[in-house]
C-alpha positions in Angstrom: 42.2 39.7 29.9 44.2 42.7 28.6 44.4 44.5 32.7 46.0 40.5 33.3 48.6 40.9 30.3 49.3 44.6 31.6 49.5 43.2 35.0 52.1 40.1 33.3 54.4 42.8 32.0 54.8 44.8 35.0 55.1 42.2 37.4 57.1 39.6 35.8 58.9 42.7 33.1 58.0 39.6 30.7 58.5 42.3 28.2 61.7 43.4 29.6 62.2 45.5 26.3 60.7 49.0 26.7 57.0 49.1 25.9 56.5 50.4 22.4 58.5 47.4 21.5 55.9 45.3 23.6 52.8 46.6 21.7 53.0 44.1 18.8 52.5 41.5 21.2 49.7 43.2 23.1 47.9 43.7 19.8 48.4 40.2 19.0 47.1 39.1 22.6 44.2 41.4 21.9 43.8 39.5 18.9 43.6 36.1 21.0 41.1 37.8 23.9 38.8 38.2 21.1 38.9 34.7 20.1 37.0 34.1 23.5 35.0 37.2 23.5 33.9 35.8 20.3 33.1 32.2 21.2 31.3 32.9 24.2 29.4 36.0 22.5 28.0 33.4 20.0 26.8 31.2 22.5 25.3 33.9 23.7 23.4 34.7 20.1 22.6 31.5 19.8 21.0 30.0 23.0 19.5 33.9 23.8 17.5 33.2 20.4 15.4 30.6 22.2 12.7 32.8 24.1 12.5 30.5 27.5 16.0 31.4 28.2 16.4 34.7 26.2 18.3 36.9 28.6 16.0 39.7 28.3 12.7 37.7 28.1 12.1 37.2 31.6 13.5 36.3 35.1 14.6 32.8 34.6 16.3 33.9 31.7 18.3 36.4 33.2 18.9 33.9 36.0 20.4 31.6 33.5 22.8 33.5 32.2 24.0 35.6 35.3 24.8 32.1 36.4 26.8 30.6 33.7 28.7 34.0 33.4 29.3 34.4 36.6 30.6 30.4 36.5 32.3 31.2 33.7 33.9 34.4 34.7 35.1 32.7 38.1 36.9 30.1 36.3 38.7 32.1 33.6 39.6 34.5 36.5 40.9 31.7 38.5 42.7 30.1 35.2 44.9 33.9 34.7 45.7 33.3 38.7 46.9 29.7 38.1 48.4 31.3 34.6 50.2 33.8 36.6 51.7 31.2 39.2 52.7 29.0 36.2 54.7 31.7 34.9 56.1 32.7 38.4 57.0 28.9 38.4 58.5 28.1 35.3 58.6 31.2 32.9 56.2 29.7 31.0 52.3 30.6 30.5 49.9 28.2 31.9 49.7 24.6 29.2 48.3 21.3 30.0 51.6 19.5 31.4 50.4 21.1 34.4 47.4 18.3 34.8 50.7 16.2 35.1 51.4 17.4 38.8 47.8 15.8 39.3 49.5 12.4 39.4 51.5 13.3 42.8 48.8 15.9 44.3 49.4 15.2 47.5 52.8 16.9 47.3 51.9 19.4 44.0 49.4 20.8 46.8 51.3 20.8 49.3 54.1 23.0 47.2 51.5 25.0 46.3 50.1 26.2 49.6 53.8 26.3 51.1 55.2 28.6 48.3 52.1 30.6 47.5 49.2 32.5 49.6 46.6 30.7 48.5 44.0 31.9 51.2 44.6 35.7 49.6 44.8 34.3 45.9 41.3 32.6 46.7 39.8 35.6 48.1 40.9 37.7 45.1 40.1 35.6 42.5 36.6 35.8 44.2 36.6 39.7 44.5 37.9 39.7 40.5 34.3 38.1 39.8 32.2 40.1 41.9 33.9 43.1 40.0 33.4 41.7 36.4 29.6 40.4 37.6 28.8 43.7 38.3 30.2 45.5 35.5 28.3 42.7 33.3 25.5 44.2 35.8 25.2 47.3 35.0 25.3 46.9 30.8 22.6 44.3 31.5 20.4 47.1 33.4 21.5 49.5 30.7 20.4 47.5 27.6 17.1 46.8 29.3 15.9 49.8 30.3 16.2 51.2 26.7 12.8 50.6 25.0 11.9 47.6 23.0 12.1 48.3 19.2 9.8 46.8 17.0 11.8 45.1 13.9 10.7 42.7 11.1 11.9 39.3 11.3 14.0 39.9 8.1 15.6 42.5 9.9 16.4 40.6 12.9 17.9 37.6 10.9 20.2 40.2 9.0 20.8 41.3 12.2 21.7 38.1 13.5 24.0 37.2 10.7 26.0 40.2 11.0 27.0 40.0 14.0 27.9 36.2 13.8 29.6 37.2 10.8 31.8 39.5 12.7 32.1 37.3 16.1 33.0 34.3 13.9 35.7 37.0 12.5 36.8 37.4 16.1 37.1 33.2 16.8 38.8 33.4 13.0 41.6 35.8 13.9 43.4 36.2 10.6 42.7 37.6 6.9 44.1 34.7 5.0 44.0 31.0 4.3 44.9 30.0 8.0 43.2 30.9 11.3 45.2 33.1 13.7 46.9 30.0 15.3 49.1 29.9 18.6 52.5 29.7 16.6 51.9 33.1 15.7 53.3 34.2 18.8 56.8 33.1 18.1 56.9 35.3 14.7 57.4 38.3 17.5 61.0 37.0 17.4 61.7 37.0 21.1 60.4 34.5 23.5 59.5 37.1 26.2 57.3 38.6 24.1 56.0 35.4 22.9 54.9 34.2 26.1 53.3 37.8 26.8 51.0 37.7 23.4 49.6 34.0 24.4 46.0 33.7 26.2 46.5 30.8 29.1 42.9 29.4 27.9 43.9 28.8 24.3 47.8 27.9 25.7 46.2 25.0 27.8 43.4 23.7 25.5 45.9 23.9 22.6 48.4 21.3 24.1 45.8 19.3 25.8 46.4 16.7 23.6 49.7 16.4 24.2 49.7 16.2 27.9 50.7 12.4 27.8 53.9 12.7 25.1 56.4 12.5 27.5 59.4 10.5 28.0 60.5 7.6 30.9 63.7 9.1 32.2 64.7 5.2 33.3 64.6 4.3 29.8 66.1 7.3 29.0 69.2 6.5 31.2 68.9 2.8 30.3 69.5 3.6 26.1 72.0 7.1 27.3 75.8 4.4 26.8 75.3 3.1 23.8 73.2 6.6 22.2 76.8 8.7 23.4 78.7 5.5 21.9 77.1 6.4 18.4 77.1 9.8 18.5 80.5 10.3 20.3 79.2 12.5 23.0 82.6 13.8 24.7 81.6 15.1 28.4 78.8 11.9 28.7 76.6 12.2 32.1 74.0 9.8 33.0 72.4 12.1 35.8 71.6 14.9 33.5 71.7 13.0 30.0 74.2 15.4 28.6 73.7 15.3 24.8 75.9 17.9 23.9 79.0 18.0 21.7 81.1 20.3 20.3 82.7 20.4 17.0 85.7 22.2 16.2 86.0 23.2 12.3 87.7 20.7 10.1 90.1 22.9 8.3 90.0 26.9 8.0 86.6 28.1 7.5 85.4 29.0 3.7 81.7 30.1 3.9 79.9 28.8 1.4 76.8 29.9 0.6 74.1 27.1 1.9 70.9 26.5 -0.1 68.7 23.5 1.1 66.2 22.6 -1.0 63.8 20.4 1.3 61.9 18.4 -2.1 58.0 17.4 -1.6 57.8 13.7 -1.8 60.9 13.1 -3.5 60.3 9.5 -3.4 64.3 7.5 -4.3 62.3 4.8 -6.3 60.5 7.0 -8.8 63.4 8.8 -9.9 65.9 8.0 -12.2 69.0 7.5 -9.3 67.7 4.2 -9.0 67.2 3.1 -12.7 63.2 3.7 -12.8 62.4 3.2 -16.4 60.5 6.2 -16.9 63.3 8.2 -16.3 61.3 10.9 -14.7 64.0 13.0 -13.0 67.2 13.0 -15.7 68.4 16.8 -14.8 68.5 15.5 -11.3 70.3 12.4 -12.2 72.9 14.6 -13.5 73.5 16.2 -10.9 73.8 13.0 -8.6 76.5 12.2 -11.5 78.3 15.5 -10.6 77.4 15.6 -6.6 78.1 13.3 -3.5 74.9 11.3 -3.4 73.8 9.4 -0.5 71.3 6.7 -2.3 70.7 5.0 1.1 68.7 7.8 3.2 66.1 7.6 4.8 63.2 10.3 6.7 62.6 9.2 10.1 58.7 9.2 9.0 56.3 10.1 6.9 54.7 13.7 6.4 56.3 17.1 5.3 55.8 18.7 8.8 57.7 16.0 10.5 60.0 15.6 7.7 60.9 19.7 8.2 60.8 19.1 11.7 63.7 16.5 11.9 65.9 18.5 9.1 65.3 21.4 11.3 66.3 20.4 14.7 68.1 17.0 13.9 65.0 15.0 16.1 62.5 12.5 14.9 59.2 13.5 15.6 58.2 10.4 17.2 54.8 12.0 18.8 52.2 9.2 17.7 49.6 11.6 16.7 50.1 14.9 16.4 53.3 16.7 14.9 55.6 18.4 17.3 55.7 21.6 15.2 51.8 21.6 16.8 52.9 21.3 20.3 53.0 24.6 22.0 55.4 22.9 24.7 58.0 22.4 22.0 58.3 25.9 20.5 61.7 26.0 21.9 64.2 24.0 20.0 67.8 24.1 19.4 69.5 23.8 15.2 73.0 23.8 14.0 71.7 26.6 11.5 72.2 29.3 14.2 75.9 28.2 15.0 76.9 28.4 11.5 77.7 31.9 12.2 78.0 34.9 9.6 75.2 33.8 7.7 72.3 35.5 6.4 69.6 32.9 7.1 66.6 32.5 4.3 63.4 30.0 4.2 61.9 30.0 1.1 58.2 28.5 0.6 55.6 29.1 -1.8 52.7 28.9 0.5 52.2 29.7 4.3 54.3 29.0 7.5 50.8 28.9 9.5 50.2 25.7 7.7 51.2 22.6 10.8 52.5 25.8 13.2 55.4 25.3 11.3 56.0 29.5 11.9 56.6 28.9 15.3 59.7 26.3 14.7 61.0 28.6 12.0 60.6 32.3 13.5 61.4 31.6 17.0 64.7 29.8 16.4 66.4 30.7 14.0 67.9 33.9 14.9 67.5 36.7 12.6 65.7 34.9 9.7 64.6 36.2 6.0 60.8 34.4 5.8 59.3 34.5 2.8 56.0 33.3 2.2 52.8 33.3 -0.7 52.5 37.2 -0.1 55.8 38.5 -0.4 56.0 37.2 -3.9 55.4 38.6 -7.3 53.7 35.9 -8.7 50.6 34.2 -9.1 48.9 31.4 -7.0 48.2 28.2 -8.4 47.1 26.0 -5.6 46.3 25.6 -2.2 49.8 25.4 -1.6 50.8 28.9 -3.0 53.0 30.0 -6.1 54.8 27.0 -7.9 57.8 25.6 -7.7 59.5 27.1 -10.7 58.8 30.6 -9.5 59.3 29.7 -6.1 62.8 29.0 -6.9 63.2 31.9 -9.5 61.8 34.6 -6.3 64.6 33.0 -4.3 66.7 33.2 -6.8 66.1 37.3 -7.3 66.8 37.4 -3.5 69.8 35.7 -2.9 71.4 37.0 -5.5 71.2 40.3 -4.1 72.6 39.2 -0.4 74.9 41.1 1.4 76.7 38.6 2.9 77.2 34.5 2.7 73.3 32.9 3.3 71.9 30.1 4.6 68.9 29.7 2.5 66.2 26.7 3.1 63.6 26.3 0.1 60.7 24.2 0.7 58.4 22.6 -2.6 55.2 21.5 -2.6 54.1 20.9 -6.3 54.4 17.0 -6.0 51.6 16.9 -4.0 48.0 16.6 -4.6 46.1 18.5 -6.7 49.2 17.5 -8.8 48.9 21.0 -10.7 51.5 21.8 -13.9 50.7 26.0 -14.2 49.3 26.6 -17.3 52.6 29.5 -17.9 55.0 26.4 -18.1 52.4 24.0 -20.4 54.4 24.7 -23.4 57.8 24.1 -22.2 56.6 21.8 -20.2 55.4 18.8 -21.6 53.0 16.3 -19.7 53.7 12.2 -20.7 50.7 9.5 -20.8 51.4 6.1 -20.0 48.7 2.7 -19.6 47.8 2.5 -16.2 49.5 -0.8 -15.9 53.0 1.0 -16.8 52.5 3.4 -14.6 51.1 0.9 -11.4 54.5 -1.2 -11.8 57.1 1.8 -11.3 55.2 3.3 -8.7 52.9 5.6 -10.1 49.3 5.5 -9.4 48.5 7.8 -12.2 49.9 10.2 -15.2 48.7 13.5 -13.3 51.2 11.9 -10.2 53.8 11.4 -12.7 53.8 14.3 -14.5 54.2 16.3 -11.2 57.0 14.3 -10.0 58.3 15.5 -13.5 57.6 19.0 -13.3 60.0 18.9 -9.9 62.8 18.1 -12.1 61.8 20.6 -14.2 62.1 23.3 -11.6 64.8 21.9 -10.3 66.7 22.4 -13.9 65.1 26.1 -14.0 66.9 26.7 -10.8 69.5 25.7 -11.5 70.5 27.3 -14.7 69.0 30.6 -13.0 71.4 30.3 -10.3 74.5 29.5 -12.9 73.8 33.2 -14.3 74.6 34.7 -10.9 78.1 35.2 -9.1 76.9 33.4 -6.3 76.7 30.1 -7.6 80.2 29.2 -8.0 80.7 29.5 -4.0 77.7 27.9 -3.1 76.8 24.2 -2.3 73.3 23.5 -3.0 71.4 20.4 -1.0 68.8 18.6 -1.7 67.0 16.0 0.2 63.1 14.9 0.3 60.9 14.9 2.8 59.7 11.9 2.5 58.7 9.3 0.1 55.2 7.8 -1.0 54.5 4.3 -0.1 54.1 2.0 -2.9 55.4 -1.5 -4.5 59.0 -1.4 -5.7 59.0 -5.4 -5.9 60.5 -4.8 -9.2 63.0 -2.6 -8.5 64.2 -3.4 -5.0 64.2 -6.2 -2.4 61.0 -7.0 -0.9 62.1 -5.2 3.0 62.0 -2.0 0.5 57.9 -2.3 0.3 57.9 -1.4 4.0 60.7 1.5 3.2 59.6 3.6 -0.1 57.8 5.8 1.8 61.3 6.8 3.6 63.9 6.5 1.6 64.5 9.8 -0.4 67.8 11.3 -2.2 70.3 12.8 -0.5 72.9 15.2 -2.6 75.4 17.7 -1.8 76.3 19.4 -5.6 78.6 21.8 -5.6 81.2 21.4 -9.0 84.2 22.5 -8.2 83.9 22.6 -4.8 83.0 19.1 -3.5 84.4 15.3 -5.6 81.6 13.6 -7.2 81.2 10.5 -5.4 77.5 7.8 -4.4 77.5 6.8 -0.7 75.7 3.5 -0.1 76.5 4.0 3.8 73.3 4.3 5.7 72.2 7.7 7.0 69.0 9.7 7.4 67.7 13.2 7.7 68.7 14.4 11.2 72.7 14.2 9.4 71.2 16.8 6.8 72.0 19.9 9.3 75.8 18.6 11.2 76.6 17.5 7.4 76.4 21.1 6.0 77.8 22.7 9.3 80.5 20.3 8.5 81.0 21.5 4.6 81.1 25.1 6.5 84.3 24.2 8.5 82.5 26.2 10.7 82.8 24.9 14.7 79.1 24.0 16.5 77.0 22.6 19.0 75.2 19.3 18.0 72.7 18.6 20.7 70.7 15.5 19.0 70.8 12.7 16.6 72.5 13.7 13.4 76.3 13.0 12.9 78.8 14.9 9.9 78.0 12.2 7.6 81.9 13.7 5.0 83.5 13.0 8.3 82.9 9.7 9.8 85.5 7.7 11.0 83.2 4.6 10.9 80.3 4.2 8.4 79.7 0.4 9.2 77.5 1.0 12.5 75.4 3.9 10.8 71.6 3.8 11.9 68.3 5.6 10.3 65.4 5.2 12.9 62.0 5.0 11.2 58.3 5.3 12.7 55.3 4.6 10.6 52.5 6.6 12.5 49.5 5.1 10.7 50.9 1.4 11.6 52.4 2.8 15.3 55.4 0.9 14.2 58.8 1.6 14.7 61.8 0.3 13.7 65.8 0.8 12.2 68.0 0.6 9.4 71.1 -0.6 10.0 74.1 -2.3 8.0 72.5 -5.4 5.6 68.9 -5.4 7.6 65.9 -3.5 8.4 63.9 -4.0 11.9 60.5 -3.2 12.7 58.4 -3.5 15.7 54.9 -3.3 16.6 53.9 -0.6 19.4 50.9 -2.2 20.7 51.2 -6.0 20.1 55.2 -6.1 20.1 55.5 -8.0 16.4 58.6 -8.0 15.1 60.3 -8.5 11.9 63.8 -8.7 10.4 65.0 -8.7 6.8 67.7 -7.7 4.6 67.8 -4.5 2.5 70.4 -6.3 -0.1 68.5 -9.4 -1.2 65.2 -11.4 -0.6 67.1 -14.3 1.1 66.2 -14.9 4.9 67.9 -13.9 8.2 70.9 -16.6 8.8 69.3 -19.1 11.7 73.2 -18.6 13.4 72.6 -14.6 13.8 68.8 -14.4 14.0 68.5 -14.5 17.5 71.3 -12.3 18.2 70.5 -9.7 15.3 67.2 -9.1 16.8 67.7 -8.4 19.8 71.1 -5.7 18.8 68.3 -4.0 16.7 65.5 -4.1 18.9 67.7 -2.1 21.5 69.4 -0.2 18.9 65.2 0.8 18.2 64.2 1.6 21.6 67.8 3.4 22.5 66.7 5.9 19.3 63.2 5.8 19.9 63.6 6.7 23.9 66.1 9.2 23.4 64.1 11.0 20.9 61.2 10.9 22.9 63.3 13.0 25.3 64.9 15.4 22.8 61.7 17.2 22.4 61.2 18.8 25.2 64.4 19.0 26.2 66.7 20.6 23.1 66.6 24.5 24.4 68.3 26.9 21.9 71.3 28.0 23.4 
């Protein structure tokens, strides 16, 4: 595996930067080889402990195994030759989209044999196995001709755990709370040498699952007027479903420093924005009171990886069952955070990138960016999910007070999550609330340890905050806040009942920047793919928007503004647009209309009419997305 990664670089120079810069990414390959070493080795251990089929117990044993190796050794020989044609083919190592060109073999095969020698590929992929059967051979004949040694079966049982100790080490790749995972490729920072560190085993098993998220370029092409309508695409093209727009700066450019705080389960209805009578975020409130706060936005869906994913890149991660950020096939993604130009670029969180491959959206593109994770901090772990949110903010404080230049800073939370944990350093300041479970079930709160977290993120936002008022920084800096999702609940006694189906979407969204931006409360809808050409737009800086979000300060029309929504548990997807919300089953095609303003039914005169504008608006978003994936390439 390591002669075919040498053989990769020279061949394809898929390294192209001299070697010494290339080693990082052979060590890490090295560190993927082992992985299989590792799993096959224990099979080994395992199945060579029964004494029929021991490899060194008699013939038929030895016959066994020579025979699955030599099976096994032929087909991960012949998966680096198809690995290496893959590459030749598409600059990309071998994944499972290529069991797509199964579905037209007739002419996949017919390629194949037409571009490639596939007589002499045969033949050497054949040779390849001889070679590595003998070599396998001769440390077979070696092993056995040493004598037998007598041990005690205590012995041979520590024995045995060692070594699966340290092969199970080898298939666990990593020192730390995650398992060396395919997205650690892209922290090499260059794609080249991404694609050089990957083993084509792992690449393809790894985004098996994914084979069948594709998109239907009809429906594509079908949904491509009325999506360039929306988002005022100015060179449109049908053919090759141009998506691209640029922005020219709106004004002379001021640089602001950026911070975006992306807020665990910020959740609108169980904050005090929205008059929740247990007032459990009043710092925040006052800074909605002194910001430009959007109180009608909404995630495209529910989780923190897909909420990060669509503030990111600006696309809703409509995969029904795994999150994009865990597709191998959509490393490669264009954001409006590299065009904002002459920035430092930050992300901030308090645990691990490795967590949802997240690393691999984050490290291979954004150019040039500042990660700091759990280990780079001077302070202590609480939870599963790292340092707290206080400190997390105060570490991020310490560093971007001390940046050279204007930053782009992104600064993930996690402490209102489950285990719910208050640090016992802030107890004292801190103080935790009780209310009957009853109170607490009717404004959204399933219990006081849930509360009293959702309260502690106000209190780290206010410990922020006033940390960041101390520096020079602050006044030149527009901090922005939005959650990444909400938590689904009953807000029948705060909102209309179309809300029920929305509280786990519909977060905060504030710009707060005294001095610098008006106070003012939007009620025009928007979502979180407007997050990133929003704060290019504050930037005055010019850029490329190549999906879904809009410059929600400079709209020229707020009436026709759209959040799509897509409940993966329910496969259910849907909009928000002007008074109504529209949903639609995936499987059985049930649909639903009501109004976000008040509980009264759909006028009989515009029913008919109204559903079927949203259910195209729906599939025009959902189809287009669906296509964004794999198709918004950093520039």
């Amino acid at each position: 595996m390591t002669t075919a990664r040498l053989a990769l670089y020279f061949i394809f120079k898929a390294g192209e930067p001299n070697f010494p810069t290339a080693v990082p990414a052979f060590w890490l390959g090295i560190r993927y080889d082992l992985r299989e070493v590792g799993i096959m080795s224990v099979v080994i251990l395992l199945l060579g402990a029964i004494k029929p089929i021991s490899p060194f117990a008699g013939t038929a044993g030895k016959r066994f195994w020579f025979t699955l190796l030599s099976i096994f050794t032929f087909l991960l020989v012949a998966t680096y030759a198809l690995d290496f044609a893959h590459y030749d083919y598409l600059h990309q190592r071998l994944n499972a989209s290529i069991l797509n060109f199964l579905e037209d073999a007739q002419i996949s095969f017919g390629m194949m044999t037409q571009t490639y020698p596939m007589g002499k590929i045969l033949l050497a992929v054949i040779a390849a196995t001889f070679i590595v059967m003998y070599l396998v051979n001769v440390a077979y004949k070696t092993i056995a001709k040493q004598p037998a040694t007598q041990v005690t079966k205590r012995s041979t049982w520590i024995w045995a755990i060692v070594v699966f100790v340290l092969y199970g080490g080898g298939v666990y790749g990593h020192l730390g709370q995650y398992p060396l995972r395919w997205s650690d490729a892209f922290s090499l920072g260059d794609d080249r040498l991404s694609q050089l560190s990957l083993n084509p085993v792992q690449s393809f098993f790894s985004s098996l699952r994914f084979r069948h998220d594709t998109y239907d370029k009809k429906k594509v092409q079908t949904a491509y007027k009325e999506m360039t309508a929306y988002l005022g695409i100015d060179r449109p093209d049908s053919v090759n479903l141009n998506f691209d727009r640029s922005l020219k700066a709106q004004g002379s450019a001021t640089s602001p420093n950026i911070v975006l705080v992306i807020c665990e389960s910020f959740s609108a209805y169980k904050s005090s924005m929205w008059g929740n009578p247990l007032n459990t975020t009043p710092y925040f409130n006052s800074m909605c009171q002194q910001g430009i706060l959007f109180d009608h936005c909404f995630t495209p869906h529910f989780g923190t990886a897909r909420g990060v994913w669509a503030t990111i890149t600006g696309i809703p991660d409509v995969l029904l069952e795994k999150t994009s950020s865990r597709n191998p096939s959509f490393a490669d993604q264009h954001t409006i955070m590299n065009d904002v130009e002459g920035y430092e670029k930050y992300y901030f969180i308090g645990g691990s990138t490795s967590w949802a491959n997240m690393r691999a959206l984050l490290d291979n593109n954004i150019r040039g960016l500042h990660l700091y994770e759990q280990d780079k901090y001077d302070a202590p772990k609480v939870d599963v999910w790292g340092i707290s949110d206080k400190n997390l903010f105060l570490q991020a404080n310490k560093v971007l007070k001390q940046a050279p230049k204007p930053f782009f800073a992104v600064i993930q939370t996690a402490d209102n999550h489950r285990p719910y944990t208050i640090p016992k350093e802030d107890r004292d300041e801190f103080k935790n609330v009780t209310y009957p479970e009853d109170t607490l079930h009717k404004y959204g709160f399933e219990h006081n340890d849930e509360l009293n977290a959702f309260r502690y993120t106000d209190f780290a936002f206010r410990k922020f905050i006033e940390a960041a008022q101390k520096e020079p920084y602050c006044k030149n800096t527009v901090f922005v806040f939005v959650g990444d999702h909400g938590i689904g609940g009953d807000a029948a006694n705060m909102f209309p009942k179309a809300w029920v189906d929305l509280t786990c979407f519909h977060v905060p969204l504030l710009f707060y920047a005294p001095g610098m931006l008006a106070p003012a409360r939007h009620t025009m809808i928007c979502s979180q793919v407007d997050v990133m050409p929003t704060i290019a737009g504050i930037t005055r800086k010019p850029y490329h928007n190549t999906t879904l979000g809009r410059d929600l300060l400079h709209l020229t029309d707020t009436t026709n503004n759209t959040a799509f929504v897509l409940d993966h548990g329910l496969h259910q997807i849907g909009v928000v647009n002007g008074d109504y919300y529209y949903s639609r089953k995936l499987a059985s095609g049930k649909e639903k209309v009501m109004s976000i303003r008040n509980n009264d039914p759909v006028p009989a005169n515009i029913a008919d009419s109204l559903r079927q504008h949203m259910r195209q608006l729906t599939d025009a978003f959902y189809e287009t997305a669906r296509y964004m994936l794999p198709n918004n390439k950093k520039r």
